[in-house]
C-alpha positions in Angstrom: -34.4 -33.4 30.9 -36.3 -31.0 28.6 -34.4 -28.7 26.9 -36.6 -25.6 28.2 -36.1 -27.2 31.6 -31.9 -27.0 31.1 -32.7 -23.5 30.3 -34.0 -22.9 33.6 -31.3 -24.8 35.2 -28.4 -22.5 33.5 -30.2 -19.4 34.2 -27.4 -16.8 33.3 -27.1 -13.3 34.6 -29.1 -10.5 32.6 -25.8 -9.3 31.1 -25.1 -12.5 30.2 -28.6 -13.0 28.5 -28.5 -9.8 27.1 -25.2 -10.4 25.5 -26.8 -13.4 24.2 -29.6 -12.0 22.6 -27.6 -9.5 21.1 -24.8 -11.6 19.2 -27.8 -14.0 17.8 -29.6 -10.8 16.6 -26.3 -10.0 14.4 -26.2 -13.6 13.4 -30.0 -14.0 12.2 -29.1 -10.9 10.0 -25.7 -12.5 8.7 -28.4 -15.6 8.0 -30.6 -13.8 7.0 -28.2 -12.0 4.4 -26.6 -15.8 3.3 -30.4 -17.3 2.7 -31.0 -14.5 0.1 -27.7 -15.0 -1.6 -28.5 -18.9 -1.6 -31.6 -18.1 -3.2 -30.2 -15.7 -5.7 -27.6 -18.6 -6.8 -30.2 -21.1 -6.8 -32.4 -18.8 -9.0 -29.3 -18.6 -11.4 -28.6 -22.4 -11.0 -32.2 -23.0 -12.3 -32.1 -20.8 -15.5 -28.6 -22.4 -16.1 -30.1 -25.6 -16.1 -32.9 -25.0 -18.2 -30.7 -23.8 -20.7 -28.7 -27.0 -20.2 -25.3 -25.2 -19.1 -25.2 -27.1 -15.7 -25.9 -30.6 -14.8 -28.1 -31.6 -13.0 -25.9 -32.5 -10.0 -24.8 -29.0 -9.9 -29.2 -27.7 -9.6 -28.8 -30.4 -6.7 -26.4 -28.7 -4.8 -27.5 -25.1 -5.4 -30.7 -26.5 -4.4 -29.4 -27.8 -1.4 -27.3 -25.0 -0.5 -30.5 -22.2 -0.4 -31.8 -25.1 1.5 -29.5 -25.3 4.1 -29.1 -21.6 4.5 -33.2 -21.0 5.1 -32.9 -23.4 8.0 -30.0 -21.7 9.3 -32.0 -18.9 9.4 -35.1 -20.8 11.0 -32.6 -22.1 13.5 -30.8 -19.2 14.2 -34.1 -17.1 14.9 -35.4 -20.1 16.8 -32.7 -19.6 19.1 -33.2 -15.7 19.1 -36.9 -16.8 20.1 -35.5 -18.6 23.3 -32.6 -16.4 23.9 -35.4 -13.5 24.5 -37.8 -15.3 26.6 -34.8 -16.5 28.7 -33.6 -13.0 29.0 -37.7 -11.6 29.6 -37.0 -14.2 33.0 -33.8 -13.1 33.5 -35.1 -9.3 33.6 -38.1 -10.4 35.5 -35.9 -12.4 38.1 -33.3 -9.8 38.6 -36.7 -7.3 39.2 -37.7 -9.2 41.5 -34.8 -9.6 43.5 -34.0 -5.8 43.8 -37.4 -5.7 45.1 -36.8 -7.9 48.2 -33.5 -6.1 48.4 -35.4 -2.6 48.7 -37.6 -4.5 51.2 -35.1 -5.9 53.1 -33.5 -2.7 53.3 -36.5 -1.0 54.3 -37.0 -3.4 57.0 -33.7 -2.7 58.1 -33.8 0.6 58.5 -37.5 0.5 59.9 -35.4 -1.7 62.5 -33.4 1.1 63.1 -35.7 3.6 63.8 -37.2 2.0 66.5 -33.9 1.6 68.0 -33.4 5.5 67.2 -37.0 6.4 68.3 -36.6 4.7 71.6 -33.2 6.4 72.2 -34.5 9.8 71.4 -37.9 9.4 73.4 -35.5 8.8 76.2 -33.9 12.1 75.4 -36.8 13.9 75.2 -38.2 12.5 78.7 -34.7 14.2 80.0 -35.1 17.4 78.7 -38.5 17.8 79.5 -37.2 17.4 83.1 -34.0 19.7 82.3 -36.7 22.1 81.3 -39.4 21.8 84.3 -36.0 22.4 86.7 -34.9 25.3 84.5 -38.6 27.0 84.6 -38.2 26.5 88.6 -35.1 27.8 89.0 -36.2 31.1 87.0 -39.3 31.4 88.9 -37.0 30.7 92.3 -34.6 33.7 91.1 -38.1 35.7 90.6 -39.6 34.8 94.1 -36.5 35.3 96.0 -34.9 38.1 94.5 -34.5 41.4 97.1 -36.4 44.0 94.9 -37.4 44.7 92.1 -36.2 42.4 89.0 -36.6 43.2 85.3 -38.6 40.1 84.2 -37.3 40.6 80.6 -34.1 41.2 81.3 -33.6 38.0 84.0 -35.8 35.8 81.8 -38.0 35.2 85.4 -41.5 35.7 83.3 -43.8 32.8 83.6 -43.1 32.0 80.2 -39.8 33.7 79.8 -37.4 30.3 80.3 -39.8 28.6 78.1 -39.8 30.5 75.8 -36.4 30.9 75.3 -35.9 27.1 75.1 -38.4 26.9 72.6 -36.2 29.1 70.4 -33.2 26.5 71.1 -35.3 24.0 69.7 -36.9 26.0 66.3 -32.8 26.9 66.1 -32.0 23.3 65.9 -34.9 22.0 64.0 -36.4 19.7 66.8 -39.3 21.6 66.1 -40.9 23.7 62.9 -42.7 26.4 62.2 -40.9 28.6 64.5 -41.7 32.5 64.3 -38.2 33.1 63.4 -36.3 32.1 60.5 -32.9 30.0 60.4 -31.0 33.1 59.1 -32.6 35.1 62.3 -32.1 32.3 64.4 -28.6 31.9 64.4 -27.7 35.3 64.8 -29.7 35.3 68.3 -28.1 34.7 71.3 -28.6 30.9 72.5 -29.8 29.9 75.1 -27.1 29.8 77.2 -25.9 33.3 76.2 -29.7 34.4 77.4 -28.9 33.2 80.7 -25.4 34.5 80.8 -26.7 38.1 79.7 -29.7 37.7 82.6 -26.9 36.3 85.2 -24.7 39.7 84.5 -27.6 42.0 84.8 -28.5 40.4 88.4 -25.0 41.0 89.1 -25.3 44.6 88.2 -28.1 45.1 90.0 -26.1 43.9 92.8 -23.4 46.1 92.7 -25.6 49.2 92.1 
């Protein structure tokens, strides 16, 4: 197996790759800081020897020594090299997947707002009806009254019922741009208060 390809096997996790990336970092510098005091000794080592105060032997191993500690940087950035690619996919790969995780989500939730939208159109086909029988009672109260009714005061207008249900529904926000605003619309009576207040008035009128 390629050694790129074992990479890919043993992807880590982006902390873990991270992590990674940063502890070679700190050890190319540490490298980094040994090659150039290999150097400096071997620098030394030469002048020594050309002034015959070390063998030869002794060059060999300085020589060796700055040798060994520029490859340990070469190596050590070579595996910074990898270390960051591995991490660029690890970045890209966890990207990706909180992507389809959004998306999945999304699709969820567009899931269940059909569910939601079906439930509520059902609603709404019931108070539609709730409404149709609440404008004919009002216009029954207005056609079979004995005398003289005050239309704004029993809510029997033609558009008196509807009207006031349409002021439920600004008050609740199942519709917008009302006339009133939310401040004014709680503080009015609801709905059912405007029919209690027309019901005692009738009553009155009875007693009178």
């Amino acid at each position: 197996m390629k050694f790129t390809d074992m990479l890919k096997s043993k992807q880590p996790t982006t902390e873990q790759a991270r992590a990674t990336v940063t502890n070679l970092e700190s050890k190319v510098a540490t490298a980094t800081d040994n090659a150039a005091q290999a150097e400096a000794e071997l620098n030394a080592a030469l002048l020594a020897h050309a002034e015959d105060s070390i063998d030869q032997a002794t060059l060999t191993k300085a020589r060796k020594a700055a040798t060994d500690a520029k490859q340990a940087v070469a190596d050590t950035q070579g595996s910074l090299t990898a270390a960051r690619h591995r991490l660029a996919d690890a970045e890209a790969q966890e990207a990706q997947n909180q992507r389809e995780k959004a998306r999945q989500a999304a699709t969820t939730k567009a899931s269940e707002r059909v569910k939601l939208s079906t439930r509520i159109e059902k609603k709404v086909a019931a108070l539609a009806e709730d409404m149709r029988e609440l404008q004919a009672l009002s216009e029954e109260i207005r056609q079979g009254y004995p005398g003289q009714l005050d239309a704004a005061a029993t809510l029997t207008g033609p558009r008196d019922t509807f009207n006031a249900m349409m002021e439920t529904l600004w008050r609740h926000g199942v519709v917008l741009d009302g006339p009133f605003s939310q401040w004014e619309l709680e503080r009015r009576p609801s709905l059912a208060e405007k029919m209690n207040t027309a019901q005692s008035y009738m009553e009155d009128m009875t007693n009178v």
